[in-house]
N, C-alpha and C positions, 0 to 999 in steps of 0.2 A: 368561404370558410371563415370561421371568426375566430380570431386571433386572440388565445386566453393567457397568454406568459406577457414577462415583463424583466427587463436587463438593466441592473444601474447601478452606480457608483453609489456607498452609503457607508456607515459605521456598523463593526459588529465590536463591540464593546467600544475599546479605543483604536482598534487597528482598523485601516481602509478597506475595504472589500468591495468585489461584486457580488451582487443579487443577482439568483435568477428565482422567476415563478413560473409556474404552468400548473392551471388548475390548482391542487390542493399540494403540488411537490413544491418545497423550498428547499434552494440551499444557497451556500456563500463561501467564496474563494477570500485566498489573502495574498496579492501577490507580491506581500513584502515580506513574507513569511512561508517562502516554500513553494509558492503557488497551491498551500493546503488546501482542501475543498472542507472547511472545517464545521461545515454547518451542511446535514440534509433532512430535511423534516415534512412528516406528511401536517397540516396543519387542521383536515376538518378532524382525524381522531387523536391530534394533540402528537404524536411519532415525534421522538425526537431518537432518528437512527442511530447517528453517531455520536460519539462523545466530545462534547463542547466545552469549554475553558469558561467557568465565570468570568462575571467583571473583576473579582479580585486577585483572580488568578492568572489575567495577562501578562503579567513580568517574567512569571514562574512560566508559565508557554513559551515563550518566544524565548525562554533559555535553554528550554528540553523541552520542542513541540513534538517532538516521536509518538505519544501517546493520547494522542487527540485531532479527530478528522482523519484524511486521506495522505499523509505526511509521502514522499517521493525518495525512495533512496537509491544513493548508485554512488559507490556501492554498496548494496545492502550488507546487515550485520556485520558479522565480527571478519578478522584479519589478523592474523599472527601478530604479534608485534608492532601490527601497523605495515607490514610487508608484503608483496611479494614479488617477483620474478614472472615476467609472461611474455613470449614474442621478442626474446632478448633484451629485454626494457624492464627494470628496477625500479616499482613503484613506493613512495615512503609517503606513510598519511603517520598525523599525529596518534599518539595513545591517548585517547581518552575513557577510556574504560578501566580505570588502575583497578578495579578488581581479578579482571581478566590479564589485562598489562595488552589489550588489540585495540586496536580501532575498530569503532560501532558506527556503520550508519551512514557516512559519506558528507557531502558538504550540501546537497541541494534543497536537503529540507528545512535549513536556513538560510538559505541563499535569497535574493530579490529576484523576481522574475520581471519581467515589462507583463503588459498589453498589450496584447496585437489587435484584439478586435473583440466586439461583444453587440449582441444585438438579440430578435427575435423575429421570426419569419413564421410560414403559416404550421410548421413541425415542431417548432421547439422555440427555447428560450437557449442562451449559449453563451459563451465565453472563451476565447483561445488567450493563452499563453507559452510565453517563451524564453530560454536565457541561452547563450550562447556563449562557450567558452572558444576564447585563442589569449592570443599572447598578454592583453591586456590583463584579463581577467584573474583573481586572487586565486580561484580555484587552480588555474593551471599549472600551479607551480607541483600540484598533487599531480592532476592529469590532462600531461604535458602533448594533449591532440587538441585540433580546432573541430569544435561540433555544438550540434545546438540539438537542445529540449524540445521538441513543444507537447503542450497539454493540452487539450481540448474538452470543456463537460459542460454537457448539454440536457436539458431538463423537456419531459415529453411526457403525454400519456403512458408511456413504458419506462419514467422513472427516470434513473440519471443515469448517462451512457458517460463514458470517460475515453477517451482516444487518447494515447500514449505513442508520440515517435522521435524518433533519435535518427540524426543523420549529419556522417563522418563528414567534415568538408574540409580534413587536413588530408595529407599526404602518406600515412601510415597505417596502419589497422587500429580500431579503439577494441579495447574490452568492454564488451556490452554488457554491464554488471547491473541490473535493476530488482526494486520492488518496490511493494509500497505498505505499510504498516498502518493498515485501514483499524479504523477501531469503532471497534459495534457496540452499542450500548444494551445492555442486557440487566434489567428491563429495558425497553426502549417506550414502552404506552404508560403511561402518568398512572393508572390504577393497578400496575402488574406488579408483579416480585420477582426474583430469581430463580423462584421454585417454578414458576410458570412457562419455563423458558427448558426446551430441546436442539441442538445442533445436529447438522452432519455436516460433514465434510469430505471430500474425492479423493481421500489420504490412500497411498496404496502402501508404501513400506516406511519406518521410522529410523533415520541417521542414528547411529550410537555416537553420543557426544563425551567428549572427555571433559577434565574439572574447568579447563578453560573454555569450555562452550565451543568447541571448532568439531568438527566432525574426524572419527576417526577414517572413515572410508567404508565402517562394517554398518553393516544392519543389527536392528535388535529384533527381537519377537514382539509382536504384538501382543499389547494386553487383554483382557475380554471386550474393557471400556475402549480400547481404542479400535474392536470391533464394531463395538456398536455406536460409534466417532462416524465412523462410515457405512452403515448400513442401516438401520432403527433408528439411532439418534441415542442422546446422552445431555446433560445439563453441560451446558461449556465451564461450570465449576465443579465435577464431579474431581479435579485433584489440582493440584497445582502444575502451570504444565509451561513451557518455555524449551517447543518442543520442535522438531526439524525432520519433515518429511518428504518422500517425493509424492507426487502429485499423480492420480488417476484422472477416469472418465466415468461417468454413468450417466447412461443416454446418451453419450456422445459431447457431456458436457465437462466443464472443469469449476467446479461452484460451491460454497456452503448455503446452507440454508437453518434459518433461525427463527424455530416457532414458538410464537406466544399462543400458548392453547388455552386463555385465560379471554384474551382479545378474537382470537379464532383469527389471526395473521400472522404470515409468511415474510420474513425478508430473506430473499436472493441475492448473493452476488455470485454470479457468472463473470469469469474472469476470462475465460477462454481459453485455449491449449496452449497457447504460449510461455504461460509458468509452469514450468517441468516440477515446482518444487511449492511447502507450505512453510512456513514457521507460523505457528501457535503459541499466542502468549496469552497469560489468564492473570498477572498480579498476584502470582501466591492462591490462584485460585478466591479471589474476594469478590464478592459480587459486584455488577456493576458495568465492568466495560470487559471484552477480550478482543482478541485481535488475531484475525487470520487473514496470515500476509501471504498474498501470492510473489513469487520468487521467480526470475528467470534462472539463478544458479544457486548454487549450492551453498553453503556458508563458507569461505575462505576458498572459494574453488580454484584459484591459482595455486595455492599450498597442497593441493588433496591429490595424490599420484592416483585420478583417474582417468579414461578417456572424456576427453574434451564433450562433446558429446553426450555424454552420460550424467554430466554434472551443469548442464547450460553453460556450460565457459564461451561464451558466444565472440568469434573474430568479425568486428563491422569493418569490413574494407573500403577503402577510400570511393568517398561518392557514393556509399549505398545508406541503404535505409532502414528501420529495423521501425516495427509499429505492431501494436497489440491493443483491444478493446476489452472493457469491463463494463457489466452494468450493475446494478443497483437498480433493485425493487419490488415493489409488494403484491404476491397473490393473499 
């Protein structure tokens, strides 16, 4: 078999990365910035999937990377006040959101990750990563357990696979709070427009959020548009939306899918059933880029009087293991 990928340390602007290739897939990690996967691109019809930071927008990224590439959060959005109570343990992250007055976001999609390994074998081209918080670590002073990250994304004839696991190696239970604020570029083919461009998505019922963006516990009705969000399809700019759902299946899968009917391609991301939940965000509805993030919980799910359960509040017990897979890519 011949071996068509390629693994290597290189520049994407000013910031270090890994390359990987296979065939006509590229993309490029930043492991000083999140471990982002901030580059996936098909290269013979020009695909530029996700949304990429100029050269002259590096400072402005690596201040607020949330909205560009595959950014990692945990824990994901918003938090009261930056609070809350779980397991008899009093969590306090800073407010950085003074319009809300919660903390957004979590610490990792700024964080350094290492290298663990990178390479290319006769299946893929690859790259692992990983960061691991205990006593040393800045992070821990928010969250005060010993565990480590790893990411793994891998480039193949079937596009780019992502492996996500987390595993406790302290002595307490962690809150397994994750997502990640993937951002799709829309147009994503160099001769498309916005107009070109249909979504669906596995949305089964939508959070009622109150003026601070936290969920109140209720559902709302579905709109016709957010019918056809999940069923037919709809422009991912048919309104302005910064919106918070639980998550279905069709076919047995959990996935958007974003068609340029201009180019006659498909991009998938299958996330798989492990995010119970969506947030959809669209910029005010502006063309361009949106973002549908898969969620293990709920927005604020410590705060929210539901069953645990219900809301992914997930307990990681000492020594176990918590992993989910997503892909990325084109029929």
């Amino acid at each position: 078999m011949t071996v068509q990928g390629k693994a290597y340390e290189a520049m994407f602007h000013d910031e270090s990365a890994l390359w990987l290739e296979w065939g006509a897939y590229e993309a490029a990690v930043l492991p000083c910035v999140g471990a982002n996967l901030i580059a996936f691109r098909e290269n013979d019809r020009k695909f530029t999937l996700l949304r990429e930071p100029a050269a002259d927008e590096m400072d402005s990224f690596r201040e607020k990377p949330a909205v560009h590439g595959i950014p990692i959060l945990f824990p994901p959005n918003r938090y009261e006040d930056g609070t809350f109570t779980w397991n008899g343990r009093t969590y306090t992250f800073p407010v950085n959101e003074e319009a809300t007055g919660n903390h957004l976001h979590g610490f990792f999609h700024t964080a350094k990750w290492r290298i663990d390994n990178y390479g290319v074998n006769e299946l893929e081209s690859y790259v692992s990563l990983s960061i691991t918080i205990d006593e040393q670590h800045p992070i821990y002073q928010y969250l005060p357990h010993r565990f480590t990250i790893l990411l793994r994304y891998s480039l193949s004839s079937n596009g780019l696979l992502q492996h996500v696991l987390v595993k406790n190696e302290g002595e307490d239970a962690l809150p397994c709070l994750l997502a990640f604020h993937t951002t799709i570029n829309a147009p994503f083919a160099p001769e498309s427009s916005a107009d070109d461009y249909t979504f669906t998505l596995t949305t089964q019922e939508r959070w009622e959020l109150n003026d601070r963006m936290l969920p109140t516990g209720k559902f709302q009705a579905l709109l016709p548009e957010e019918e056809q969000m999940r069923t037919t399809g709809i422009s991912p700019f048919w309104a302005a939306m910064d919106n918070h759902y639980t998550s279905g299946t069709k076919n047995g899968r959990n996935k958007m899918e974003l068609t340029d009917h201009r180019a006659g391609a498909t991009l998938i991301y299958d996330v798989g059933t492990q995010y119970k939940q969506w947030m959809i965000y669209n910029n005010g509805a502006t063309p361009g880029f949106f973002c549908p993030e898969p969620q293990v919980n709920l927005v604020n799910a410590p705060n929210v009087d539901l069953p645990a359960e219900a809301i992914g509040l997930l307990a990681l017990e000492p020594g176990k293991i918590w992993e989910a897979t997503s892909r990325l890519y084109l029929r």
